[in-house]
C-alpha positions as a printed Julia matrix, in Angstrom:
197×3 Matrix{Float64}:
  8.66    1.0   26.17
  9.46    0.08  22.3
 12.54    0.69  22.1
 13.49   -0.68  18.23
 13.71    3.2   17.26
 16.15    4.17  19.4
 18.18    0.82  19.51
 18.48    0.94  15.65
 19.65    5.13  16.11
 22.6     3.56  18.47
 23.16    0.96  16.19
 23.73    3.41  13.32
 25.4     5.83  15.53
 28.05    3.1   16.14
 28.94    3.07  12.47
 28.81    6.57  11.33
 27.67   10.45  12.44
 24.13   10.42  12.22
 22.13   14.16  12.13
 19.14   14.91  13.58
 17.59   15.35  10.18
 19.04   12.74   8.81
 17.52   10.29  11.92
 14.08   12.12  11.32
 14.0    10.79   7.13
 15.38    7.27   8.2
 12.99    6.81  11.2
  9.85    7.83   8.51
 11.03    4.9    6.32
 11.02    2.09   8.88
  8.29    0.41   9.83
  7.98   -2.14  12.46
  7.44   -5.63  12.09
  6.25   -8.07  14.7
  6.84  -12.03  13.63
  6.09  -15.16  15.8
  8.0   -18.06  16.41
  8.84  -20.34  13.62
  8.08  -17.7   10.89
  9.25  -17.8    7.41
 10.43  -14.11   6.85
 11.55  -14.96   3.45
 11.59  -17.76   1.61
 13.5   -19.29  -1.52
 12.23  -18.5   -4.76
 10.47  -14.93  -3.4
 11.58  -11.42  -3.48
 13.33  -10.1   -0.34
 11.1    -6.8   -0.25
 12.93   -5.04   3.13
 16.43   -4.41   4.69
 15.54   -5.08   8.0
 16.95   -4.33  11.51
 16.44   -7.01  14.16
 15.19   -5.5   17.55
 14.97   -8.49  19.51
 14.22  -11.79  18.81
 16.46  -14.74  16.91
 16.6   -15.62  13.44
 18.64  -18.72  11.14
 19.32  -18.63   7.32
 19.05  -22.05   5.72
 19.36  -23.61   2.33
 17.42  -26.51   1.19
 20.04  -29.2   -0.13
 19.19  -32.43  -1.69
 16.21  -32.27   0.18
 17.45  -31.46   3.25
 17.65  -28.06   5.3
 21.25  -26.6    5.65
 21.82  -23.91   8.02
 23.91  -21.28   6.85
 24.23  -19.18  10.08
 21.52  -17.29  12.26
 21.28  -13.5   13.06
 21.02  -12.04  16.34
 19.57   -8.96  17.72
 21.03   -5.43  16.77
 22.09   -6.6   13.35
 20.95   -5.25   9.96
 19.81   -8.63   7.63
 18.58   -8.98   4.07
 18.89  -11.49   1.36
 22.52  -10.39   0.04
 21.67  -11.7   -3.48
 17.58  -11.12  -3.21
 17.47   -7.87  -2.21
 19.97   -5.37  -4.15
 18.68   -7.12  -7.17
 15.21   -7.62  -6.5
 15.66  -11.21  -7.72
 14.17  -14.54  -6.73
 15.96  -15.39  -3.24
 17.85  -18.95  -3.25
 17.83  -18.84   0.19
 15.08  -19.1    3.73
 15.48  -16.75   6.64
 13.24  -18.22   9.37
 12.5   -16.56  12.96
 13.52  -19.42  15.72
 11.57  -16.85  18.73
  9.36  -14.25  18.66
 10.96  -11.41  17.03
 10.95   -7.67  16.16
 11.83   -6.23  13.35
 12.29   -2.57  11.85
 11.74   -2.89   7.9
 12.65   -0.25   5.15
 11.46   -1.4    1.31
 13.36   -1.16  -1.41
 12.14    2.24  -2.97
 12.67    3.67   0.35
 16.35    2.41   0.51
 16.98    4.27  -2.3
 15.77    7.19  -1.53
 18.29    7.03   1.88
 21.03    6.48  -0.3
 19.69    9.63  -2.3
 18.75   12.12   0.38
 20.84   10.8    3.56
 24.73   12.1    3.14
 25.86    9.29   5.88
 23.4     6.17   4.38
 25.74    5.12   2.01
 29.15    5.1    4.5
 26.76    3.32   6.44
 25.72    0.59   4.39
 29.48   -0.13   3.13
 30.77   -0.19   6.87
 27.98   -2.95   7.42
 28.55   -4.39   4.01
 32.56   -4.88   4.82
 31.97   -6.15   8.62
 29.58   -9.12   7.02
 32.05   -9.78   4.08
 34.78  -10.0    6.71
 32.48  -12.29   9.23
 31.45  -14.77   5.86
 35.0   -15.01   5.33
 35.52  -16.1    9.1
 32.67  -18.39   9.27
 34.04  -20.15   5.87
 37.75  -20.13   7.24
 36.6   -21.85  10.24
 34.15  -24.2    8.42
 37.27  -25.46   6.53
 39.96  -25.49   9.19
 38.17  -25.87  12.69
 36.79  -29.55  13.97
 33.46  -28.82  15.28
 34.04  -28.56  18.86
 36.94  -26.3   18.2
 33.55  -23.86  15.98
 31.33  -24.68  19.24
 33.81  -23.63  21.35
 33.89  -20.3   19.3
 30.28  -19.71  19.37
 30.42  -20.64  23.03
 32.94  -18.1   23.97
 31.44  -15.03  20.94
 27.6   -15.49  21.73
 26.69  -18.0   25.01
 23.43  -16.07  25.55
 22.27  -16.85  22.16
 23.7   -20.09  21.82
 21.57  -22.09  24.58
 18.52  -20.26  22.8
 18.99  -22.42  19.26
 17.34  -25.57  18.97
 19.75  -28.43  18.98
 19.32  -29.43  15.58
 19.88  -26.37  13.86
 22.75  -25.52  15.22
 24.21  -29.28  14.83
 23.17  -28.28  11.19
 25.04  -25.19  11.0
 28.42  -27.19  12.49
 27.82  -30.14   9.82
 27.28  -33.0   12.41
 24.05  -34.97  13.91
 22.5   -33.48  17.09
 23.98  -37.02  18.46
 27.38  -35.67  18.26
 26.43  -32.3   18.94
 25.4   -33.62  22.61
 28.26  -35.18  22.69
 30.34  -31.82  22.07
 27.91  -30.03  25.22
 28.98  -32.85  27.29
 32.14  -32.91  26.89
 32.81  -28.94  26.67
 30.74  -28.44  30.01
 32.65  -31.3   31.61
 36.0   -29.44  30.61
 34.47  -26.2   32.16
 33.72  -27.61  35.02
 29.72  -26.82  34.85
C-alpha cells in the first residue's frame, strides 16, 4: 500500500490541526516522486522547483568546496526538505541534494505553495513550526560542529538516528564530521568496542 499520502497527513497533523478540506486542497497539490539511488534531486546553480516531503528513502546535502564535496547534513524520512535559499526565492541553488537509496518523494511546486499559503488557514502555522524546528536543528548541528570532537558528534548521531546511520556510506558521513573515512573507522571501532558490540 502507498502510504506517502497518509504519512505526510500525520506528519502535518503533528504540527498543526489539519481539516478535512484543508487535507483534500493539499493532497491535490502533491505529486509523487519516485528517485533511484545516487540521484541528483537538485543541483547547484538550478532552481529548486518543489517543497518536498520525503516518504522513505535517504537523502545528503553537499557543497562543492575547492573542488571537493562537503557534506552539509542528510535528511531522513518524514521530513519536509527544500533548498532554504533556492526555493522561497526561486534563485540559482548554491547547494546539491543527492538521494544516497531509493527514495520517495511527495512534491508541491512553487505556484502551488502559494496558493496553500492563500487558501489553507493552517499552511502558514505550518510552515513556520517547520521553519523554527530546522533553524533550531542548524543551530545545533553548528554548535556541535564547533564545540564537539568528532566522536563526541558520532556518538550523537549514534544515539539520535542508529537506523539511519549504518545506512550512509562511510565517506559521506566522515565528510559531514570533517575527518577521513580512516579516522572515521577508527571512531566505529573504538565506539563499538566501548559498547561492548
Amino acid at each position: 500500500m502507498n502510504m506517502s499520502y497518509p504519512n505526510f497527513k500525520k506528519y502535518i497533523e503533528s504540527k498543526v490541526s489539519l481539516t478535512k478540506a484543508d487535507w483534500e486542497i493539499i493532497q491535490d497539490v502533491a505529486e509523487e516522486q519516485t528517485f533511484d539511488a545516487n540521484t541528483m534531486i537538485l543541483e547547484a546553480g538550478k532552481v529548486c522547483r518543489y517543497l518536498y516531503y520525503l516518504n522513505n528513502g535517504l537523502l545528503r546535502y553537499f557543497d562543492w568546496i575547492d573542488g571537493e564535496e562537503k557534506t552539509k547534513f542528510f535528511t531522513f524520512p518524514h521530513q519536509l526538505f527544500t533548498s532554504q535559499q533556492s526555493f522561497p526565492n526561486q534563485s540559482p541553488s548554491q547547494e546539491n541534494i543527492q538521494t544516497l537509496e531509493s527514495s520517495q518523494v511527495l512534491a508541491i511546486p512553487f505556484n502551488q505553495v502559494q496558493l496553500l499559503f492563500e487558501h489553507v488557514k493552517c499552511w502558514s502555522l505550518f510552515i513556520r513550526t517547520v521553519i523554527l524546528e530546522v533553524s533550531l536543528d542548524t543551530e545545533s548541528l553548528l554548535r556541535a560542529s564547533q564545540n564537539q570532537t568528532a566522536e563526541e558528534r558520532y556518538k550523537t548521531l549514534l544515539n539520535d538516528s542508529p537506523e539511519y546511520l549504518q545506512r550512509i556510506p562511510l565517506k559521506y558521513l566522515a565528510s559531514f564530521l570533517g575527518i577521513a573515512p580512516e579516522s572515521l573507522s577508527r571512531i566505529r571501532k573504538k565506539v563499538a568496542t566501548e559498547s561492548g558490540s
